[in-house]
DOFI-183825 format. One record per residue (C-alpha): residue number from 1; residue in one letter; x, y, z. Coordinates in pm, 1 decimal, m for minus. Layout:
<kezas>
+------+------+----------+----------+----------+
: resi : resn :        u :        v :        w :
+------+------+----------+----------+----------+
:  NUM :    A :        X :        Y :        Z :
...
+------+------+----------+----------+----------+
</kezas>
This chain:
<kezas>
+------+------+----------+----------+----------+
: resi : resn :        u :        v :        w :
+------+------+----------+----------+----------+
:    1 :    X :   8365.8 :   9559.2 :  10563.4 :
:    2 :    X :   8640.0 :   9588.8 :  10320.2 :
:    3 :    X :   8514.4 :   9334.5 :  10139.3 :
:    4 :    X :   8175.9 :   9443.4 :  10129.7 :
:    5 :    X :   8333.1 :   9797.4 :  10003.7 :
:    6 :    X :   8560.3 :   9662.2 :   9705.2 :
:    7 :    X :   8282.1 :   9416.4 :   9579.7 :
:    8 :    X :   8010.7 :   9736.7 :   9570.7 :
:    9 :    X :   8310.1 :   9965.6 :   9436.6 :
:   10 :    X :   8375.4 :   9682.0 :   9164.3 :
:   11 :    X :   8007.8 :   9651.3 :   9055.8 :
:   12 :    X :   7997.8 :  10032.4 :   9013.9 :
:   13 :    X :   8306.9 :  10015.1 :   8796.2 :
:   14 :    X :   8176.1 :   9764.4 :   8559.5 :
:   15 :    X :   7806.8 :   9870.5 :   8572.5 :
:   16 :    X :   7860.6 :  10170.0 :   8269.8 :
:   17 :    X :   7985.4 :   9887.8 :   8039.5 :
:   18 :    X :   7764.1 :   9639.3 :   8127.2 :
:   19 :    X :   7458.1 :   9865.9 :   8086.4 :
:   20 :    X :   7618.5 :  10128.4 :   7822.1 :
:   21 :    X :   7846.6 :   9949.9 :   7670.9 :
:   22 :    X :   8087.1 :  10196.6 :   7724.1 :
:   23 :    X :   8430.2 :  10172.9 :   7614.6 :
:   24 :    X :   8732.6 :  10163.2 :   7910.4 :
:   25 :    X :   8976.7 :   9974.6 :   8073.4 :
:   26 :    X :   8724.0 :   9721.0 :   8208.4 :
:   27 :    X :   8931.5 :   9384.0 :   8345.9 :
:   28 :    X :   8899.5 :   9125.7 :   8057.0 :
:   29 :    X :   8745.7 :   8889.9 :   8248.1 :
:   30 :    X :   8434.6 :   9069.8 :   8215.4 :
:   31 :    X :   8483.1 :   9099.2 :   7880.1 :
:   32 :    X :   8538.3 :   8737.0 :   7831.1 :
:   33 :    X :   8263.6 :   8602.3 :   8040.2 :
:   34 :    X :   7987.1 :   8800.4 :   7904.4 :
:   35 :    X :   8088.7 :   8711.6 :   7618.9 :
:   36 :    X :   8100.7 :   8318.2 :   7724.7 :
:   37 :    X :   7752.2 :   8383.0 :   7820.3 :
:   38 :    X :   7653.7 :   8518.7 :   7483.8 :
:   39 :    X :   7820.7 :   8224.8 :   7292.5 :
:   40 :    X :   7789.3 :   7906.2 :   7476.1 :
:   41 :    X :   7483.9 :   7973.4 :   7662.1 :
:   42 :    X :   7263.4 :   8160.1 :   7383.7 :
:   43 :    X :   7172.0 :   8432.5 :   7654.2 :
:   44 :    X :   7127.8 :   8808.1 :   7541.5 :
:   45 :    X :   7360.8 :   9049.5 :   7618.6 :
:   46 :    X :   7121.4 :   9193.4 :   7875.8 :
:   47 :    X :   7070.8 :   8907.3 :   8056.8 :
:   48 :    X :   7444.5 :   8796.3 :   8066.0 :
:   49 :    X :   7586.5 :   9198.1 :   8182.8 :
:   50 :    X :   7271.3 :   9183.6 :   8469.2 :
:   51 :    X :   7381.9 :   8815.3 :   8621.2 :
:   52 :    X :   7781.2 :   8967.2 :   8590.5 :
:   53 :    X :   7668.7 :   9262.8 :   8761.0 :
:   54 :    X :   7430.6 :   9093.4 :   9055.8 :
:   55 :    X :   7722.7 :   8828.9 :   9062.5 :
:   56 :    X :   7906.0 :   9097.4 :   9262.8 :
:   57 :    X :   7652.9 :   9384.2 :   9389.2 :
:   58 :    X :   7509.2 :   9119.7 :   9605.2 :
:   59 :    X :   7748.5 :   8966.1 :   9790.6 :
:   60 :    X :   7848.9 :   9312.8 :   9836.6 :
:   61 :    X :   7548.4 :   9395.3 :   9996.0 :
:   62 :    X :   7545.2 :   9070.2 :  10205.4 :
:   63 :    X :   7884.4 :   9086.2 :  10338.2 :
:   64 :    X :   7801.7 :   9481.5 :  10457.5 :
:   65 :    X :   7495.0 :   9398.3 :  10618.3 :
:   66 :    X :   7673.9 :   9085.4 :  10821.2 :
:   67 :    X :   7976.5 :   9331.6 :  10898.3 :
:   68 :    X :   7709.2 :   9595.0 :  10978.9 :
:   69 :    X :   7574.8 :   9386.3 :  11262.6 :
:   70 :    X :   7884.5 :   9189.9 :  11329.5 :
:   71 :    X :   8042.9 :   9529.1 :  11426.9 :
:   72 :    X :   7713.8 :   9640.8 :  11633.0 :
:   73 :    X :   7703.1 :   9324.4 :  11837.2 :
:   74 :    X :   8114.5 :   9353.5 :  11891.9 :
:   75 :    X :   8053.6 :   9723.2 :  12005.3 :
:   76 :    X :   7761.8 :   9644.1 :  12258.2 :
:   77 :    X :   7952.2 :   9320.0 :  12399.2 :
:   78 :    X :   8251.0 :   9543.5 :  12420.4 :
:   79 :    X :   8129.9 :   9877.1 :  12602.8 :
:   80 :    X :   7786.0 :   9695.7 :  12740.3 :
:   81 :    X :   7613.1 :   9958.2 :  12544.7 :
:   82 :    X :   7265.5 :   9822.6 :  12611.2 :
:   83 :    X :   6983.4 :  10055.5 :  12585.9 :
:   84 :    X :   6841.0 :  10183.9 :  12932.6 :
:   85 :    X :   6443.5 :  10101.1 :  12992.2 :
:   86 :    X :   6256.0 :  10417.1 :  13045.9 :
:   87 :    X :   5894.2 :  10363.5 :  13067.0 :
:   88 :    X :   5762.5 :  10771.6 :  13004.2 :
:   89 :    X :   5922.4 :  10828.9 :  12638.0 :
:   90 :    X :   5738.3 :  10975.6 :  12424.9 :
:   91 :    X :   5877.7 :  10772.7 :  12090.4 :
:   92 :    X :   6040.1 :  10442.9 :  12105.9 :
:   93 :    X :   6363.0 :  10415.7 :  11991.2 :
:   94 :    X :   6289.5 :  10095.2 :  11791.4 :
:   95 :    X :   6006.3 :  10284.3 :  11620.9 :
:   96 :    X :   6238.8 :  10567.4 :  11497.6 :
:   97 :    X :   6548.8 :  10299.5 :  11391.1 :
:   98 :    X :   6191.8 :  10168.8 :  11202.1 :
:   99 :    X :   6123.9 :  10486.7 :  11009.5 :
:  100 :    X :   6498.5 :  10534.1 :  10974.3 :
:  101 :    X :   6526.4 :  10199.6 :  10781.3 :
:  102 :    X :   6195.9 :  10242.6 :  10599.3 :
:  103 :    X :   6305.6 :  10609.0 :  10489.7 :
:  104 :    X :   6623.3 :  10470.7 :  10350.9 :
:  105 :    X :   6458.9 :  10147.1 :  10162.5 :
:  106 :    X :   6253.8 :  10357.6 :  10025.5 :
:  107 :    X :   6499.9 :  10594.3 :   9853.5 :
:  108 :    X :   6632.4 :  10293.4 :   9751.8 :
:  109 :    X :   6373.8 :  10125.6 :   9589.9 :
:  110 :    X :   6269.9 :  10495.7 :   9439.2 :
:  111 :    X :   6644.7 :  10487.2 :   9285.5 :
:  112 :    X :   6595.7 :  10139.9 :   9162.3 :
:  113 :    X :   6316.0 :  10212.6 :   8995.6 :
:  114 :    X :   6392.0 :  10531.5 :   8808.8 :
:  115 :    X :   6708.3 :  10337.7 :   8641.5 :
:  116 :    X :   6449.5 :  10058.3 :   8540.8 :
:  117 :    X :   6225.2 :  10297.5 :   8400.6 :
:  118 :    X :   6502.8 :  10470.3 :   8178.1 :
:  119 :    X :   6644.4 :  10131.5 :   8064.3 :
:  120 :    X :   6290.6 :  10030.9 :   7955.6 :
:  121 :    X :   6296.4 :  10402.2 :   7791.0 :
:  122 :    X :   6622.2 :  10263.7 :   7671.9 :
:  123 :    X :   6517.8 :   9982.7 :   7575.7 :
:  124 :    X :   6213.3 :  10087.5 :   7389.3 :
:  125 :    X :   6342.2 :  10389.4 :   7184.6 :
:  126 :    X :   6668.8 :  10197.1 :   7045.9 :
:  127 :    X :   6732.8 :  10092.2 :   6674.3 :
:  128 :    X :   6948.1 :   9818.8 :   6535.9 :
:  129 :    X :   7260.3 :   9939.4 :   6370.0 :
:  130 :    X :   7208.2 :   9885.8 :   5996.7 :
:  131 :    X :   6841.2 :   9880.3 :   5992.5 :
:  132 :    X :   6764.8 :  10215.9 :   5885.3 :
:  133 :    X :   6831.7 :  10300.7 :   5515.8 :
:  134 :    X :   6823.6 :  10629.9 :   5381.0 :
:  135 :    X :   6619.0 :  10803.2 :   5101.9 :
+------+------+----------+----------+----------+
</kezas>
């Protein structure tokens, strides 16, 4: 869990100057590999701040879901919290946890896709430095 916290904490930190390029105390490591990236590999400086940026957003997210259900299994071995079967409900349980997780991938995947669409805005509305000249 910690990890899974500090990782998803760490991508967040970095994310402004990977995407931005804004300018703060961002660890120089960072600094140095996307630019290793840039310069030994030939890749753009989109593609190299994306790969730093996934390098550590998804092991964050891997290492919460294990302690997610790490921590759920330890809690029902623990207090033998295992669902009672009653026949006459008038929802399943399963079926809500279902809509539950659904809702929330969804928002997800709606946030995801909003920042996409304003990097592509990004993207598509910037000019080079130096290529406008003036009357």
């Amino acid at each position: 869990m910690i990890l899974s916290i500090v990782l998803l904490l760490f991508s967040a930190y970095i994310l402004p100057f990977l995407v931005w390029q804004l300018a703060y105390d961002v660890p120089e490591f960072i600094v140095h590999w996307l630019y290793w990236f840039q310069d030994e590999l030939r890749w753009p400086y989109n593609i190299g701040a994306w790969i730093i940026f996934l390098v550590f957003f998804v092991p964050g997210l891997i290492a919460g879901i294990i302690s997610y259900y790490s921590s759920n299994k330890i809690d029902d071995e623990i207090y033998h919290m295992k669902p009672e079967k009653q026949e006459n409900l008038p929802y399943k349980p399963r079926t809500r946890q279902w809509k539950s997780f659904s809702f929330g991938f969804k928002l997800l995947f709606l946030v995801v896709m909003v920042f996409i669409l304003a990097e592509i805005v990004h993207w598509l509305i910037y000019i080079e430095p130096g290529t406008v000249t003036s009357p």
